[in-house]
C-alpha positions as CSV (number, residue, x, y, z in Angstrom):
1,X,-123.0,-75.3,-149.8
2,X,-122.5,-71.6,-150.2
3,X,-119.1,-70.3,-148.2
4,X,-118.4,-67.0,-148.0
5,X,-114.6,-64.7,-147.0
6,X,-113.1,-68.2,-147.5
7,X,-115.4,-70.3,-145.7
8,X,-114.9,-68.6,-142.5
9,X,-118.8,-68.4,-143.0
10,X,-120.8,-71.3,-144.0
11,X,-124.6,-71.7,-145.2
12,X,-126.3,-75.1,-146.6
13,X,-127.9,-73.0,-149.5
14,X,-127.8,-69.9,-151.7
15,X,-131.7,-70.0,-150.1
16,X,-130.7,-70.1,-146.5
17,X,-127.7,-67.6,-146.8
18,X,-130.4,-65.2,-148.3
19,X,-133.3,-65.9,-145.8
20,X,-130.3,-64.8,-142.8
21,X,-129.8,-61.8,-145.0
22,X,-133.4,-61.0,-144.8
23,X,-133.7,-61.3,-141.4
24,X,-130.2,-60.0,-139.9
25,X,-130.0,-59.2,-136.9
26,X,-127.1,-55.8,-135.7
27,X,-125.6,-58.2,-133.5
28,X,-125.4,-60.8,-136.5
29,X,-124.4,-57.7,-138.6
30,X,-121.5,-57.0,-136.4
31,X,-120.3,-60.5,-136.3
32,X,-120.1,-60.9,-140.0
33,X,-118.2,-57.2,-140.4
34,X,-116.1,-59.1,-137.5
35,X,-115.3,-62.4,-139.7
36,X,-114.9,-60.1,-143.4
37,X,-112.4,-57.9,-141.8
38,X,-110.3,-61.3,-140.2
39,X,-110.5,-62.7,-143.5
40,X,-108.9,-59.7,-145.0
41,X,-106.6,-59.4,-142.5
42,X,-105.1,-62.8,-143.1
43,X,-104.8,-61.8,-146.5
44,X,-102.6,-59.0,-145.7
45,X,-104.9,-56.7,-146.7
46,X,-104.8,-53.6,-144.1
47,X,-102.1,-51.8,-143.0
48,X,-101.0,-52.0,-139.5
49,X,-102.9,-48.4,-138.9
50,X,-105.8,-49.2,-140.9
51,X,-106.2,-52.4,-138.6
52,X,-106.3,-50.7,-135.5
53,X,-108.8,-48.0,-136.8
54,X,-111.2,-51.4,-138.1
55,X,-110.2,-53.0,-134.7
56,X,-111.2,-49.2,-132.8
57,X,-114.5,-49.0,-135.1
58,X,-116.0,-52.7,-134.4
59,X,-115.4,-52.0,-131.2
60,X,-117.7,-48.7,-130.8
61,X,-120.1,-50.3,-132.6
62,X,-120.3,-53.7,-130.3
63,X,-120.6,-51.3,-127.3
64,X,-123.1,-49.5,-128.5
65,X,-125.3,-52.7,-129.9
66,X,-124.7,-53.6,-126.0
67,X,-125.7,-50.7,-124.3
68,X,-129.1,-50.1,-127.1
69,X,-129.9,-53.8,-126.8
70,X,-130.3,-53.4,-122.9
71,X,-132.3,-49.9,-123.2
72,X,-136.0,-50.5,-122.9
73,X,-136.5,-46.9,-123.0
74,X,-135.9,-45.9,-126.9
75,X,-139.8,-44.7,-128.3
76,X,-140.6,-46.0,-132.0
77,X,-144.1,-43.4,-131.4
78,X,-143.0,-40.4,-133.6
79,X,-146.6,-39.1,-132.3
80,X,-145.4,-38.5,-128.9
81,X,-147.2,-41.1,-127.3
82,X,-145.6,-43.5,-124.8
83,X,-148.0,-45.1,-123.3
């Protein structure tokens, strides 16, 4: 069992935590900034301030993974070509 910011996140292996890794996802990002910054919290490790700003800055970033993960739109073709 490999548990990680004090088993708030749980994997069967050192393998399968590191195949996630490999393959994470922003949304899965997001969620495990989300889980590291409540285990710190609980630890009293931010300031009321400094929690707020965290709590302000995951916030940005979830709106934006919404709004990019609805846009069909965006144009990997650095040639110019959208077709």
């Amino acid at each position: 069992m490999e548990s990680i910011f004090g088993g708030l996140i749980e994997f069967d292996s050192q393998k399968e935590l590191n195949e996630y890794m490999e393959n994470l996802k922003l949304t899965h990002a997001i969620q495990i900034i989300e889980k590291q910054i409540e285990y710190v919290a609980s630890h009293g490790g931010f300031t009321i301030v400094e929690s707020h700003v965290l709590y302000k800055c995951l916030t940005k970033l979830k709106e934006d993974a919404n709004k990019n993960q609805g846009d069909h739109l965006h144009n990997d073709d650095t040639n110019g070509n959208i077709s």
